[in-house]
PyMOL Python script that loads the backbone (N, CA, C, O; Angstrom):
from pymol import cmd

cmd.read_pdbstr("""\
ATOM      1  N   UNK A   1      46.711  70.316 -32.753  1.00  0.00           N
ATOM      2  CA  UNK A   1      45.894  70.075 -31.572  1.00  0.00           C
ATOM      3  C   UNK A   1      44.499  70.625 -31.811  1.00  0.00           C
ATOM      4  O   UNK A   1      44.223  71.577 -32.541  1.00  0.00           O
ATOM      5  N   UNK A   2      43.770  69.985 -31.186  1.00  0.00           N
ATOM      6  CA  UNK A   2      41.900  70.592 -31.617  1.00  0.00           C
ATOM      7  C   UNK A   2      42.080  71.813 -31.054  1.00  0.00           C
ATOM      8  O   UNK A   2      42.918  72.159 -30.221  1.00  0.00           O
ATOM      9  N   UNK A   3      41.154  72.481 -31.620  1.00  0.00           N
ATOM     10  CA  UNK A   3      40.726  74.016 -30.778  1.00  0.00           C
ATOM     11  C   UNK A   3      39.553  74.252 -30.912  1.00  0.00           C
ATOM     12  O   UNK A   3      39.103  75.152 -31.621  1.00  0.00           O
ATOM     13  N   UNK A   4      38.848  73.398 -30.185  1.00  0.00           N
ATOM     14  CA  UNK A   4      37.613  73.423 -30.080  1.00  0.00           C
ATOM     15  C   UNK A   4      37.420  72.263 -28.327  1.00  0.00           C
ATOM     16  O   UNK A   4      38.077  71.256 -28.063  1.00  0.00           O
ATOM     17  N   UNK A   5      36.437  72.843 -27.556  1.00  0.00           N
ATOM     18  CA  UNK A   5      36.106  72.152 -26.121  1.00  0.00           C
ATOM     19  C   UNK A   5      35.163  70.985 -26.308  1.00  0.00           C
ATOM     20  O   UNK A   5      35.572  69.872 -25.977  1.00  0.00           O
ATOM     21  N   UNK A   6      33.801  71.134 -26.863  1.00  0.00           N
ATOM     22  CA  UNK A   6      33.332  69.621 -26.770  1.00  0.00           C
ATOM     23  C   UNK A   6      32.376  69.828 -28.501  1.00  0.00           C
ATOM     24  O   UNK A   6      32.019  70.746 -29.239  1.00  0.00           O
ATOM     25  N   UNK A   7      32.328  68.655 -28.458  1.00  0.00           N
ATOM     26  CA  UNK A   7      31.357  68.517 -30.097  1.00  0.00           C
ATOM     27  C   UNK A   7      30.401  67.025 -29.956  1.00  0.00           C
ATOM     28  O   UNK A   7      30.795  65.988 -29.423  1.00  0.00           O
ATOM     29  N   UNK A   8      29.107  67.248 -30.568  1.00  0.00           N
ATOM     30  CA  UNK A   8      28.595  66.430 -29.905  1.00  0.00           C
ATOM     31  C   UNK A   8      27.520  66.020 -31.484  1.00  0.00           C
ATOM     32  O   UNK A   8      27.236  66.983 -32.196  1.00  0.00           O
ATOM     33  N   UNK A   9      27.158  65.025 -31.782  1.00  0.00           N
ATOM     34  CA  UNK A   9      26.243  64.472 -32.416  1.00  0.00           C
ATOM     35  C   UNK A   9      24.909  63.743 -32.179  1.00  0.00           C
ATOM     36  O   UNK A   9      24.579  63.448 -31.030  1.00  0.00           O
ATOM     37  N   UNK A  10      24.467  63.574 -32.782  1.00  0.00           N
ATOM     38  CA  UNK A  10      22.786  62.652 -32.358  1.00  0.00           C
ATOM     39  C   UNK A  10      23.127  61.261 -33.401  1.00  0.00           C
ATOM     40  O   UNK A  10      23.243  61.351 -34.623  1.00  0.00           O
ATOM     41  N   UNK A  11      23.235  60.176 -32.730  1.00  0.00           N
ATOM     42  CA  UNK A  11      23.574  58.584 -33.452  1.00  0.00           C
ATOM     43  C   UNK A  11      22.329  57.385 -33.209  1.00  0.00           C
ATOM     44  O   UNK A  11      21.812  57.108 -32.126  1.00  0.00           O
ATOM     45  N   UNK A  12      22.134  56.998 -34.051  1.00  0.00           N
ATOM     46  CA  UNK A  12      20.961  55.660 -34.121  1.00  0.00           C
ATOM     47  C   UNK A  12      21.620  54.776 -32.928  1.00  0.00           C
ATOM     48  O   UNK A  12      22.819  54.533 -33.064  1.00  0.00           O
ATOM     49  N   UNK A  13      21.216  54.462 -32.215  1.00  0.00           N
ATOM     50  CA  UNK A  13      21.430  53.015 -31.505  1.00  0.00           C
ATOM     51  C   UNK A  13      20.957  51.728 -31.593  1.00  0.00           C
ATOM     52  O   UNK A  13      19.882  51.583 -31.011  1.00  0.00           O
ATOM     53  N   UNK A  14      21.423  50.686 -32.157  1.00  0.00           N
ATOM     54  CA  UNK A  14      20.427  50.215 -32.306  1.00  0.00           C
ATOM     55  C   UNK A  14      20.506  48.434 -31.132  1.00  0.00           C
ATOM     56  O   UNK A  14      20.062  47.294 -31.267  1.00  0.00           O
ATOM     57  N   UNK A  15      21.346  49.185 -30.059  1.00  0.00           N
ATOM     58  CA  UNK A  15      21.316  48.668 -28.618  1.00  0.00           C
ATOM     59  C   UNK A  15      19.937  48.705 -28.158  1.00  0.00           C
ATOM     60  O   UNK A  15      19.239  47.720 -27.915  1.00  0.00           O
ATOM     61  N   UNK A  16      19.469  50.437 -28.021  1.00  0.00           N
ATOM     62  CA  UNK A  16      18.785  50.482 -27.521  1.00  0.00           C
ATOM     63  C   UNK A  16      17.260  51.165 -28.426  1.00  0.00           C
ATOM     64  O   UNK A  16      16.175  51.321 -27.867  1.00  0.00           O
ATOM     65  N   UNK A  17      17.467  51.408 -29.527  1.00  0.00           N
ATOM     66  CA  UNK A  17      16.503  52.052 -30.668  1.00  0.00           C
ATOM     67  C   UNK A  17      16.284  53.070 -30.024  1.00  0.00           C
ATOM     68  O   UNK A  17      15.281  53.065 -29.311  1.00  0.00           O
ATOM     69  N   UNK A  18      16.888  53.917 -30.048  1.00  0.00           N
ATOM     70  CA  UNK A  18      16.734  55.137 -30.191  1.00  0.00           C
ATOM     71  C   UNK A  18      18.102  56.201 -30.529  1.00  0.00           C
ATOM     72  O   UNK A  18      19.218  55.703 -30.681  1.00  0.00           O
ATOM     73  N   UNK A  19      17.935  57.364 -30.606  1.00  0.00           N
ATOM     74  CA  UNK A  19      18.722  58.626 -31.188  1.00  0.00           C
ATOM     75  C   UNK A  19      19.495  58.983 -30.227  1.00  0.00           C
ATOM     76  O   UNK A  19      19.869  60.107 -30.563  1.00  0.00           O
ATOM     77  N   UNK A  20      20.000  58.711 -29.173  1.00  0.00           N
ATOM     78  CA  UNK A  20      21.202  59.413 -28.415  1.00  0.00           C
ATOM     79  C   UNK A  20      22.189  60.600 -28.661  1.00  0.00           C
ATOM     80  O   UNK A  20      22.494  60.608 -29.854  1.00  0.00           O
ATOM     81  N   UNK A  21      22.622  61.314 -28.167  1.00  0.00           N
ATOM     82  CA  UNK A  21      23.939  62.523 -28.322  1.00  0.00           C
ATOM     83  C   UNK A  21      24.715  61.891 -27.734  1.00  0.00           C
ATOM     84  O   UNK A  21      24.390  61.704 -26.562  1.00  0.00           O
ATOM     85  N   UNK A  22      25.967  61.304 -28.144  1.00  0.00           N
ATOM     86  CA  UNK A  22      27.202  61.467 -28.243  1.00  0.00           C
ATOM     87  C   UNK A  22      27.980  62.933 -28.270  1.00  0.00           C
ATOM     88  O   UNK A  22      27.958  63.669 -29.257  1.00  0.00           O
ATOM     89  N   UNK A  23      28.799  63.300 -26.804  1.00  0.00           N
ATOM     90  CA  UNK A  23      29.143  64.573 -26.915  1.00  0.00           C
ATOM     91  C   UNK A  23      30.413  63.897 -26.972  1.00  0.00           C
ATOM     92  O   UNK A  23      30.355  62.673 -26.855  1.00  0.00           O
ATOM     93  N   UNK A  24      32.184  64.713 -27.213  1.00  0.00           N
ATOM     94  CA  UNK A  24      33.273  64.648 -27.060  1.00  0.00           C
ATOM     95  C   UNK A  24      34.024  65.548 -26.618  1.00  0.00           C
ATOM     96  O   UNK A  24      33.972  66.628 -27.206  1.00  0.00           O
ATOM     97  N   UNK A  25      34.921  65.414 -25.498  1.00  0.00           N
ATOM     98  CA  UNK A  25      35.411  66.664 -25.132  1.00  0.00           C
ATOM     99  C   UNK A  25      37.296  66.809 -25.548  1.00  0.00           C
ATOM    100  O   UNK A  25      38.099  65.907 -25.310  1.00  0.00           O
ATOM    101  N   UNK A  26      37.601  67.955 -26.101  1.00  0.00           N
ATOM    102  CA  UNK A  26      38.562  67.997 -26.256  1.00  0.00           C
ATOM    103  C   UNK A  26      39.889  67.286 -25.889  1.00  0.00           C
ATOM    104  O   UNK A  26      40.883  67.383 -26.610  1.00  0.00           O
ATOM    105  N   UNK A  27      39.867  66.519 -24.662  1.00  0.00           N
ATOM    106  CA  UNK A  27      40.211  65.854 -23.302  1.00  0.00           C
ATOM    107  C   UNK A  27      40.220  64.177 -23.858  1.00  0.00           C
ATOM    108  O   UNK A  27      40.795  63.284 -23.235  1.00  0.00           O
ATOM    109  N   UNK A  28      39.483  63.970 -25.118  1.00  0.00           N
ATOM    110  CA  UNK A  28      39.134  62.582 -25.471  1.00  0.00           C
ATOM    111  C   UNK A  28      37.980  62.053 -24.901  1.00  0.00           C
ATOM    112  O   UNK A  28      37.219  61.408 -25.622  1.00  0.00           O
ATOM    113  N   UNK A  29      37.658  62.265 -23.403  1.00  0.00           N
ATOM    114  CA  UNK A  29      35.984  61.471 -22.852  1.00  0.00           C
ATOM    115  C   UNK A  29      35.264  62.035 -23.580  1.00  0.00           C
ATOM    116  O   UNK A  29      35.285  63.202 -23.971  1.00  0.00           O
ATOM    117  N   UNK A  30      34.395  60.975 -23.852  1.00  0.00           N
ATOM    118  CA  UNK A  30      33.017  61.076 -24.181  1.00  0.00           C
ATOM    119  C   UNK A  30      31.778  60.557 -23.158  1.00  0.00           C
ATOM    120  O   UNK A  30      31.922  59.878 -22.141  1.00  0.00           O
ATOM    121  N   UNK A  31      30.842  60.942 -23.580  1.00  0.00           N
ATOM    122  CA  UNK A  31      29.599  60.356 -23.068  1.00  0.00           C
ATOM    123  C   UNK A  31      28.440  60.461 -23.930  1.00  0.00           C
ATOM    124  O   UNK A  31      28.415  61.117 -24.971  1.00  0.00           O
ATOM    125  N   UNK A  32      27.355  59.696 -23.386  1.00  0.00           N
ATOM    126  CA  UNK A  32      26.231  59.511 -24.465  1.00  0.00           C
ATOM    127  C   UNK A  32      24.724  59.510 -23.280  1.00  0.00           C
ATOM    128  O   UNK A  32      24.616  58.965 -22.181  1.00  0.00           O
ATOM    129  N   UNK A  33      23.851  60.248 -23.963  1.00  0.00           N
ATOM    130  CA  UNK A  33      22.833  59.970 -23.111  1.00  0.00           C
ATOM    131  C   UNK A  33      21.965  59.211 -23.015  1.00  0.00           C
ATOM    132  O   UNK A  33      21.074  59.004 -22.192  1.00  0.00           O
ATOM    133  N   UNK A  34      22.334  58.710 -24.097  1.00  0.00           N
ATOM    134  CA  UNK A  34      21.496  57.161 -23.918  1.00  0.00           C
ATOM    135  C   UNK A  34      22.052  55.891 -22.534  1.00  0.00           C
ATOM    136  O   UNK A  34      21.357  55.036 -21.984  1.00  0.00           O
ATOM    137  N   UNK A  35      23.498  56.212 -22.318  1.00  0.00           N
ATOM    138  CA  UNK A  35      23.663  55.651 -21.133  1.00  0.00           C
ATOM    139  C   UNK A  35      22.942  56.288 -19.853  1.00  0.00           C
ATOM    140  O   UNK A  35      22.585  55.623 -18.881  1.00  0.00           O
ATOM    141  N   UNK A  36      22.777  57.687 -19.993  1.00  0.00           N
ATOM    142  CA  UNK A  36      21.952  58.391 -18.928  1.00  0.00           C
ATOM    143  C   UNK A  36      21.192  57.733 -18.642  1.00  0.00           C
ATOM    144  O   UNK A  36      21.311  57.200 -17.539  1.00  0.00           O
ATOM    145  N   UNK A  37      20.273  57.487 -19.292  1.00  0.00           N
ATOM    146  CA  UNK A  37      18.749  56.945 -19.879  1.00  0.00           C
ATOM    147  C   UNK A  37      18.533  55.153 -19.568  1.00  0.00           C
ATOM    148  O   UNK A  37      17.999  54.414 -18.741  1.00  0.00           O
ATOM    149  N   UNK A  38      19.334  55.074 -20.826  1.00  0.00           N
ATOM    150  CA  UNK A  38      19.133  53.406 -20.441  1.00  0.00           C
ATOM    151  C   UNK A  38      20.245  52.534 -20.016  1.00  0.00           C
ATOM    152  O   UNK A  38      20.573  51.439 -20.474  1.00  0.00           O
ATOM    153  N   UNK A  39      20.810  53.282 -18.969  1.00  0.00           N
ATOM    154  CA  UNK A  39      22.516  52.435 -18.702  1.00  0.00           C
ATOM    155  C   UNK A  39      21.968  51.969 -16.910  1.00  0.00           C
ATOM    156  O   UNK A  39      20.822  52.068 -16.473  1.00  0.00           O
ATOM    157  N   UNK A  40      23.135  51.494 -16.198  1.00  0.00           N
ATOM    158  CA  UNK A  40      23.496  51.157 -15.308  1.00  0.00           C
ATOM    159  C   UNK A  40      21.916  51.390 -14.444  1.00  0.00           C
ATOM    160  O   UNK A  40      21.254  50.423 -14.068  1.00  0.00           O
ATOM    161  N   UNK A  41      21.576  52.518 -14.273  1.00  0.00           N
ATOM    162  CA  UNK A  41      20.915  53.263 -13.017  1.00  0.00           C
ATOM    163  C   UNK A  41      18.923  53.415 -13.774  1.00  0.00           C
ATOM    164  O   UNK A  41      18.096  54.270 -13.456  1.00  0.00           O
ATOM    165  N   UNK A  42      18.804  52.638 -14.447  1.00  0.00           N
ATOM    166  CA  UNK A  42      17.846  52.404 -15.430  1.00  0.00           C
ATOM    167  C   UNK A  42      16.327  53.178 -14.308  1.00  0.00           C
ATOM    168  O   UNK A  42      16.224  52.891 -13.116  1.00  0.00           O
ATOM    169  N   UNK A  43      15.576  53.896 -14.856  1.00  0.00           N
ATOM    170  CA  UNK A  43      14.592  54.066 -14.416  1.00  0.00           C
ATOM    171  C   UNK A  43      13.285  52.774 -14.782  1.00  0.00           C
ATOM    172  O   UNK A  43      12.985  52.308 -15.882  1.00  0.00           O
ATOM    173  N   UNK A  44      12.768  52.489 -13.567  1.00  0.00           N
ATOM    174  CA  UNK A  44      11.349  51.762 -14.237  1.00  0.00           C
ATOM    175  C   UNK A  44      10.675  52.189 -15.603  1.00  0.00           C
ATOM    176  O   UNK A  44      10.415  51.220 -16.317  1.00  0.00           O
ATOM    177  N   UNK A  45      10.510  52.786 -15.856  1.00  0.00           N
ATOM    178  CA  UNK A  45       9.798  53.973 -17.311  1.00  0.00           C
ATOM    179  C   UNK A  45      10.766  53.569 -18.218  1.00  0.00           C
ATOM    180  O   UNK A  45      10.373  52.933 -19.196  1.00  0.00           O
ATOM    181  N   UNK A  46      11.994  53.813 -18.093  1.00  0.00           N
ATOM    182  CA  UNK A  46      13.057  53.491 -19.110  1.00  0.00           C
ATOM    183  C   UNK A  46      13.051  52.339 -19.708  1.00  0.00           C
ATOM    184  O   UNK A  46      12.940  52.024 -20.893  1.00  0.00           O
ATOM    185  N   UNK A  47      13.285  51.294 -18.015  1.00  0.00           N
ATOM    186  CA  UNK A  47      13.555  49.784 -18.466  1.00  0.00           C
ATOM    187  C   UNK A  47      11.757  49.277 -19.483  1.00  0.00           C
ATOM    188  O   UNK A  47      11.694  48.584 -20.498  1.00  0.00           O
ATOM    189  N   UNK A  48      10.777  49.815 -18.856  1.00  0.00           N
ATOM    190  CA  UNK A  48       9.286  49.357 -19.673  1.00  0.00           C
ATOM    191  C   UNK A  48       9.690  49.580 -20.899  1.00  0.00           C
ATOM    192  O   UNK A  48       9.805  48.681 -21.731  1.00  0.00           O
ATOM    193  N   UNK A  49      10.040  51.283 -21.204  1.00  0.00           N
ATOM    194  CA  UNK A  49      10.449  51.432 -22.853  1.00  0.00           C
ATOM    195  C   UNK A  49      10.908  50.622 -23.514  1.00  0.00           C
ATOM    196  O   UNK A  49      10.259  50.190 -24.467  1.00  0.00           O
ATOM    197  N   UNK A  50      12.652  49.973 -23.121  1.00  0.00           N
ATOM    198  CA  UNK A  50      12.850  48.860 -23.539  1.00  0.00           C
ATOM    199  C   UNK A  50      12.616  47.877 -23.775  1.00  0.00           C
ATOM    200  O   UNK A  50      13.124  47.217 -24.681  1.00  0.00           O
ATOM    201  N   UNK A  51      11.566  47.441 -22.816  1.00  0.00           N
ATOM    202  CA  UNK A  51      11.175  45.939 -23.020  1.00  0.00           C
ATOM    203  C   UNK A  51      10.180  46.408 -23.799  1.00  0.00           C
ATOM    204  O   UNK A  51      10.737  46.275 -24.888  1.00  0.00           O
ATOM    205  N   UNK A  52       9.128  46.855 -24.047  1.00  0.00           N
ATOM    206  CA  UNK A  52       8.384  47.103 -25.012  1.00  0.00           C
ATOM    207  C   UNK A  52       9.323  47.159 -26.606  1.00  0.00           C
ATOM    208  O   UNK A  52       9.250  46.301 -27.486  1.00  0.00           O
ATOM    209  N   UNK A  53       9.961  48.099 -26.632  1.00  0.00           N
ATOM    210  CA  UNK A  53      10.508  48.228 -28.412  1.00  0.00           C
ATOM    211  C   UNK A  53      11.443  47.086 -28.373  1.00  0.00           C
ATOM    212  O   UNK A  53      12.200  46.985 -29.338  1.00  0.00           O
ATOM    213  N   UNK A  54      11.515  46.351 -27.583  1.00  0.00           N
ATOM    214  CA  UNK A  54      12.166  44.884 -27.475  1.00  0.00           C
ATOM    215  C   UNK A  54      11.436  43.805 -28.153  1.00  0.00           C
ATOM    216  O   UNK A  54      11.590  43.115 -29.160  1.00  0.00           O
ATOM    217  N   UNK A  55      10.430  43.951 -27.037  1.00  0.00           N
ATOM    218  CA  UNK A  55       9.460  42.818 -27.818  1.00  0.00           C
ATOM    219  C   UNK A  55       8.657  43.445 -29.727  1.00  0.00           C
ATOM    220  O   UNK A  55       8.137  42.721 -30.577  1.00  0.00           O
ATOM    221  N   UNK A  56       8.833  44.639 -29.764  1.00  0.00           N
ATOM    222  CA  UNK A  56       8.231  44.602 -31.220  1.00  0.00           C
ATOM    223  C   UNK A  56       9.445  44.339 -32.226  1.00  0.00           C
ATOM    224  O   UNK A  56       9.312  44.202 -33.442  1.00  0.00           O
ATOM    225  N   UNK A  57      10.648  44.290 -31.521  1.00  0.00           N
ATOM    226  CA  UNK A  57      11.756  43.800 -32.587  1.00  0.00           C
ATOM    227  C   UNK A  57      12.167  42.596 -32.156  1.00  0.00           C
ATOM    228  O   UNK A  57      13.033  42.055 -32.842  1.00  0.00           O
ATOM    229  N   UNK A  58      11.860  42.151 -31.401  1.00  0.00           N
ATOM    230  CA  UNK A  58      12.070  40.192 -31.252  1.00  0.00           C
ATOM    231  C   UNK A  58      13.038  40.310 -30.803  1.00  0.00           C
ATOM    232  O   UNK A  58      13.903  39.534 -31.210  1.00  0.00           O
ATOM    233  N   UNK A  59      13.491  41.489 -29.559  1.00  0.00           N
ATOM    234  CA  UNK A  59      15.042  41.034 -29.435  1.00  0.00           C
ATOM    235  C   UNK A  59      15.327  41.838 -28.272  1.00  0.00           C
ATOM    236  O   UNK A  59      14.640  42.853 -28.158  1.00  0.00           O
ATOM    237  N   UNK A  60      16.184  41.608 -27.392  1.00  0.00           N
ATOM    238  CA  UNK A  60      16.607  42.220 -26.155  1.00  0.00           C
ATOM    239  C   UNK A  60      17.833  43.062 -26.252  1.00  0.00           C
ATOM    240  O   UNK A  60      18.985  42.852 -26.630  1.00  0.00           O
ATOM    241  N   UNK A  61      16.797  44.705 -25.494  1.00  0.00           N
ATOM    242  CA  UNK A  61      17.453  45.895 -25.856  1.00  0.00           C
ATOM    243  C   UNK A  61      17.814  45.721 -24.935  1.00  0.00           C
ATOM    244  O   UNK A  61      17.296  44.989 -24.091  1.00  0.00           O
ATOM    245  N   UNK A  62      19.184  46.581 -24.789  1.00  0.00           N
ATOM    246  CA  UNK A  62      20.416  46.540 -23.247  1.00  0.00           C
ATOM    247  C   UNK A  62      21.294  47.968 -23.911  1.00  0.00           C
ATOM    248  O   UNK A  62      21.521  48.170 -25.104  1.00  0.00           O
ATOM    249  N   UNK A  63      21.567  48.576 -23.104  1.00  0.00           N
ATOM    250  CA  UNK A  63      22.526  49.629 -23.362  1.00  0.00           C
ATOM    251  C   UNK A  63      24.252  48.886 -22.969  1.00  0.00           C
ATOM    252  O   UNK A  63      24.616  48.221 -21.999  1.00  0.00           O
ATOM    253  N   UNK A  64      24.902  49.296 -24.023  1.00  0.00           N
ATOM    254  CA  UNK A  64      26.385  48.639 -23.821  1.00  0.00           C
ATOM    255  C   UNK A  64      27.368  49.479 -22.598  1.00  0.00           C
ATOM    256  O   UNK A  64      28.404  48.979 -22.157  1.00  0.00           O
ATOM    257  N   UNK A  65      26.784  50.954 -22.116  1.00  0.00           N
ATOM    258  CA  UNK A  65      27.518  51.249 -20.921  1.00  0.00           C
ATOM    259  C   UNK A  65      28.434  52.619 -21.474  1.00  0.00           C
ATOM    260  O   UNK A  65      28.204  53.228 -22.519  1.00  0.00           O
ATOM    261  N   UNK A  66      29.132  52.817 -20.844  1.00  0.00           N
ATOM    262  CA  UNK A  66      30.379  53.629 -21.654  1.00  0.00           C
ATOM    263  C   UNK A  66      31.073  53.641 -22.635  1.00  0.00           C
ATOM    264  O   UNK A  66      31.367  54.506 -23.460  1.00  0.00           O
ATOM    265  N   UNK A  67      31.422  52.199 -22.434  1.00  0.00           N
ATOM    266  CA  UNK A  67      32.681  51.940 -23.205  1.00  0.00           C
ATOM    267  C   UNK A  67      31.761  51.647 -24.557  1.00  0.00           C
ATOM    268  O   UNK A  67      32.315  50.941 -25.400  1.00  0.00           O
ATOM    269  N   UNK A  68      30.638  52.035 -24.808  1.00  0.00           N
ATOM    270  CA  UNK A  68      29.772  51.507 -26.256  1.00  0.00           C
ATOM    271  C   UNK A  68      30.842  51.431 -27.690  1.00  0.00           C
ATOM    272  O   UNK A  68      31.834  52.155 -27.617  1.00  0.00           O
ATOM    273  N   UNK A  69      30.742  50.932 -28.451  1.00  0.00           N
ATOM    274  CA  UNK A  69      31.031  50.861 -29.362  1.00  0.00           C
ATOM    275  C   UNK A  69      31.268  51.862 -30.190  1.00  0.00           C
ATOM    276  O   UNK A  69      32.304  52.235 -30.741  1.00  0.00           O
ATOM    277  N   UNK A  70      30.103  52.279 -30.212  1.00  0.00           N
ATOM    278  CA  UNK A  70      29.603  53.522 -31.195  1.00  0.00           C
ATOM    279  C   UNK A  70      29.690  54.947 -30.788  1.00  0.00           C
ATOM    280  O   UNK A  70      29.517  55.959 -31.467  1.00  0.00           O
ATOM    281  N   UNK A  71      30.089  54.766 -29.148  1.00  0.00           N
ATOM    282  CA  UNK A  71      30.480  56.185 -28.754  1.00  0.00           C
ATOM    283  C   UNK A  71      32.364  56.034 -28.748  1.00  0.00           C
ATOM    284  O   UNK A  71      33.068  57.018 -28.522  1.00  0.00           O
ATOM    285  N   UNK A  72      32.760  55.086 -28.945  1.00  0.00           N
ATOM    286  CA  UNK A  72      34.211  55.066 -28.934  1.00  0.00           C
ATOM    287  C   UNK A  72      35.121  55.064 -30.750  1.00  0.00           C
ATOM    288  O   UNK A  72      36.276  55.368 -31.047  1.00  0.00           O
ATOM    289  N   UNK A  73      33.841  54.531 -31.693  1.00  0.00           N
ATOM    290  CA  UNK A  73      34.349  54.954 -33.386  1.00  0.00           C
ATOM    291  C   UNK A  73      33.806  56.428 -33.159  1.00  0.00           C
ATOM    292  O   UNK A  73      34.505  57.226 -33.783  1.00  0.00           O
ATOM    293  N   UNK A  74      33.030  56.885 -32.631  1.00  0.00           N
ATOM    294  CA  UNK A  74      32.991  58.480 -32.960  1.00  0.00           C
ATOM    295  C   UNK A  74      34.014  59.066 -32.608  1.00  0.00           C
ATOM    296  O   UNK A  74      34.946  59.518 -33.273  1.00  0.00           O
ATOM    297  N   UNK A  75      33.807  59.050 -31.459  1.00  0.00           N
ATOM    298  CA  UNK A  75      35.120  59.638 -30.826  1.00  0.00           C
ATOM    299  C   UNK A  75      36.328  59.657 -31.253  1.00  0.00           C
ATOM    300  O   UNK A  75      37.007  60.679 -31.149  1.00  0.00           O
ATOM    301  N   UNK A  76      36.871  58.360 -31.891  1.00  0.00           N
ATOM    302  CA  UNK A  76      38.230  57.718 -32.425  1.00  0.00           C
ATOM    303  C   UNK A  76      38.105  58.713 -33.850  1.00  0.00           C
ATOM    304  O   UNK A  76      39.015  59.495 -34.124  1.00  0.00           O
ATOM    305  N   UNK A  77      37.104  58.608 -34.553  1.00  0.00           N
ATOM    306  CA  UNK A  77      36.923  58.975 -35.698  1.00  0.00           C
ATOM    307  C   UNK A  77      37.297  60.865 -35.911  1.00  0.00           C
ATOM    308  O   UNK A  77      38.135  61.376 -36.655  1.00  0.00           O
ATOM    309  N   UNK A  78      36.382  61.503 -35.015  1.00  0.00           N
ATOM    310  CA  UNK A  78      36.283  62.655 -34.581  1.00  0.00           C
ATOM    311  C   UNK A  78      38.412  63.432 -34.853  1.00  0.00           C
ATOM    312  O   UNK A  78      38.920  64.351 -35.497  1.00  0.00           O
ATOM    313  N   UNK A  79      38.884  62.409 -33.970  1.00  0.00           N
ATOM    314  CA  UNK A  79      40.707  62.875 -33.608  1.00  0.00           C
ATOM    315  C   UNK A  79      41.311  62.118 -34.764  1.00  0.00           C
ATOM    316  O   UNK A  79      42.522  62.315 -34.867  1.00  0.00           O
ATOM    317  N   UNK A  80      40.756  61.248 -35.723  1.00  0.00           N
ATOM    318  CA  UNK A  80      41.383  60.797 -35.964  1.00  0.00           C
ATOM    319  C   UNK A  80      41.661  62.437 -37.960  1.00  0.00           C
ATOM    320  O   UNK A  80      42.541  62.747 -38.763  1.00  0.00           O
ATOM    321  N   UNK A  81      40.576  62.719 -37.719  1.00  0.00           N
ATOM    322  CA  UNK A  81      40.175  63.819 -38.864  1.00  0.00           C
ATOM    323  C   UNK A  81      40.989  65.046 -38.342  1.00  0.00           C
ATOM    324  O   UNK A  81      41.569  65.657 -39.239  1.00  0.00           O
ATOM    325  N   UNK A  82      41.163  65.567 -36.989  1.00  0.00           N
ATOM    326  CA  UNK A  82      41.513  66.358 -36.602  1.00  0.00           C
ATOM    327  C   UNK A  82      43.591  66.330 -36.696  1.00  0.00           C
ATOM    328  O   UNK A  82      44.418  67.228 -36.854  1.00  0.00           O
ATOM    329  N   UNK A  83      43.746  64.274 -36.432  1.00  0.00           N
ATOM    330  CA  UNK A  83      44.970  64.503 -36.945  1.00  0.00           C
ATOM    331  C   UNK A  83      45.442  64.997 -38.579  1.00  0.00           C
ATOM    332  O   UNK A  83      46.452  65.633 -38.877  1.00  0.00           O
ATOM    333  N   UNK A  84      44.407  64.502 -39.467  1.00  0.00           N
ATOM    334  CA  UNK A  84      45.043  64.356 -40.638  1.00  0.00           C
ATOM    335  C   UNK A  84      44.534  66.368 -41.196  1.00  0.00           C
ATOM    336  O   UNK A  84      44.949  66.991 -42.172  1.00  0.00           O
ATOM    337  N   UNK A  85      44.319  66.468 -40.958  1.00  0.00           N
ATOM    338  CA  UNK A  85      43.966  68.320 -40.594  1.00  0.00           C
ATOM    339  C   UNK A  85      44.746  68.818 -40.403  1.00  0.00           C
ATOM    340  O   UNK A  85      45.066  69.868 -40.960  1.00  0.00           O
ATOM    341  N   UNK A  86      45.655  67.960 -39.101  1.00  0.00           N
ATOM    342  CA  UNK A  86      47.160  69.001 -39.244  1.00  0.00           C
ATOM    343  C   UNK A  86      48.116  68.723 -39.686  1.00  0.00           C
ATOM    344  O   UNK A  86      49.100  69.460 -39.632  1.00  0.00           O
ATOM    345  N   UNK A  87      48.103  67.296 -40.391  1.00  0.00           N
ATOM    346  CA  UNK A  87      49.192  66.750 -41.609  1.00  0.00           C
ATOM    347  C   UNK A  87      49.330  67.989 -42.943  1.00  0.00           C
ATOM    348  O   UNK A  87      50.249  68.338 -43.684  1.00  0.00           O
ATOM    349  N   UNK A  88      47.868  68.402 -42.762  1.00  0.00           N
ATOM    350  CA  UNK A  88      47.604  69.142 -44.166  1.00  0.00           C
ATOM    351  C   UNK A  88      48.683  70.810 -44.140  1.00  0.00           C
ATOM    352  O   UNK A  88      48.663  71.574 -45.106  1.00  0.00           O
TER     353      UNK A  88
END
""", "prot")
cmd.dss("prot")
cmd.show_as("cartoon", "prot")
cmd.util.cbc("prot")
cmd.orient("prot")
């Protein structure tokens, strides 16, 4: 079993181009602050950011939400090291 409460990284997005933290809590949830930022509850300032580094990459930035991709292989990844740790 982990023995450790939360662990957290900084990951490229490239949803939204930028560096987010991905934290994980012992518990399995995660969260990311890039959903803070650019999810659901979007600030005006936020959403401009986006559409700006949008238009210099030809392409429409959107944050994927919770369930992101990239916060759910960390996470998966994270327990999945912690099982084979106690195989050892």
């Amino acid at each position: 079993m982990v023995d450790w409460q939360v662990t957290a990284t900084t990951l490229y997005c490239d949803a939204v181009d930028a560096d987010p933290t991905i934290m994980v809590h012992k518990d399995r949830s995660a969260e990311c602050t890039g959903y803070k930022k650019y999810g659901e509850n979007i600030s005006k300032e936020a959403a401009g950011e986006l559409k700006e580094k949008g238009k210099k990459l030809g392409r429409v930035l959107k944050c994927e939400g919770p369930e992101c991709s990239r916060v759910i292989e960390y996470r998966d990844k994270l327990f999945a090291e912690e099982k084979a740790r106690a195989k050892s």
